[in-house]
N, C-alpha and C positions, 0 to 999 in steps of 0.2 A: 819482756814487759809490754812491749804493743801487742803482741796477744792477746793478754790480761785486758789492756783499755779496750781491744774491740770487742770481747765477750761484753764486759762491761758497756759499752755502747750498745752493742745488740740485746743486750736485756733491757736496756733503757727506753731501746724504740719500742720493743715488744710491749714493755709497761704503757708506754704512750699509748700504740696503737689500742690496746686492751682497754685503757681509760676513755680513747677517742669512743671507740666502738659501744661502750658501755654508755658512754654520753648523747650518743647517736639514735640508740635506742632506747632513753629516755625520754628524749624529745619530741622522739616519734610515737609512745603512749601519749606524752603531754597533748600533742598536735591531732592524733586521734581522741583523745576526750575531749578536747575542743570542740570538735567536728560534731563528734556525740553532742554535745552539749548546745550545741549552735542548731542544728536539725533539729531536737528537741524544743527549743525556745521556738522556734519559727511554727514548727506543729502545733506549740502549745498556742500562740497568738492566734494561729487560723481557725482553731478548734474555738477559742473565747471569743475569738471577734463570729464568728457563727451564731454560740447562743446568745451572745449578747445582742445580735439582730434579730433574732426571734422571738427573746425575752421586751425586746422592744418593740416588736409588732401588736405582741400580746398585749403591751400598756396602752401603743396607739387603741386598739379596739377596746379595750375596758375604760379609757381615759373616755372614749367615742359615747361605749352606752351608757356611763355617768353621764354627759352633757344630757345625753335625752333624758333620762332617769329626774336631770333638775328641771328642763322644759315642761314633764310630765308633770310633776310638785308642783310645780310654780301655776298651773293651768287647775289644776284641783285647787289650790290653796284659794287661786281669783275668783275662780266658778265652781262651788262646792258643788251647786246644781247640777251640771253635768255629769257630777259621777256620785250622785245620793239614787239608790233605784226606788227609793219611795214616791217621789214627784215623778 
């Protein structure tokens, strides 16, 4: 009968070991798509905060030739004269 218990015991480790192992390498996809997932977020930021300073440079200079664009208006509007070519 201690025969029997140590089979019995040795299939039980084996079960163990088999569930250890299978849980090992579960954690180790989870821990790699992490990773995936972590490198991606980071790329994705670098890559937005990029255009997003470009797309901002673009407004800087459109925001820029608005200001002149109303300097201009507001100079016609005071002194029609200076830009009627009849006078």
């Amino acid at each position: 009968m201690a025969k029997a218990g140590g089979i019995t015991n040795a299939v039980n480790v084996g079960i163990a070991v088999q569930a250890d192992w299978e849980n090992r390498e579960f954690i180790s996809h989870i821990s790699l798509n992490v990773r995936r997932l972590f490198d991606f977020l980071v790329q994705f930021e670098a890559t937005t905060k990029s255009k997003l300073a470009n797309l901002n440079e673009k407004l800087d200079t459109l925001e820029r030739r608005l200001e002149l664009l109303e300097v201009q208006v507001g100079s016609a509007t005071a002194n029609p004269a200076l830009f009627n070519p009849n006078n």
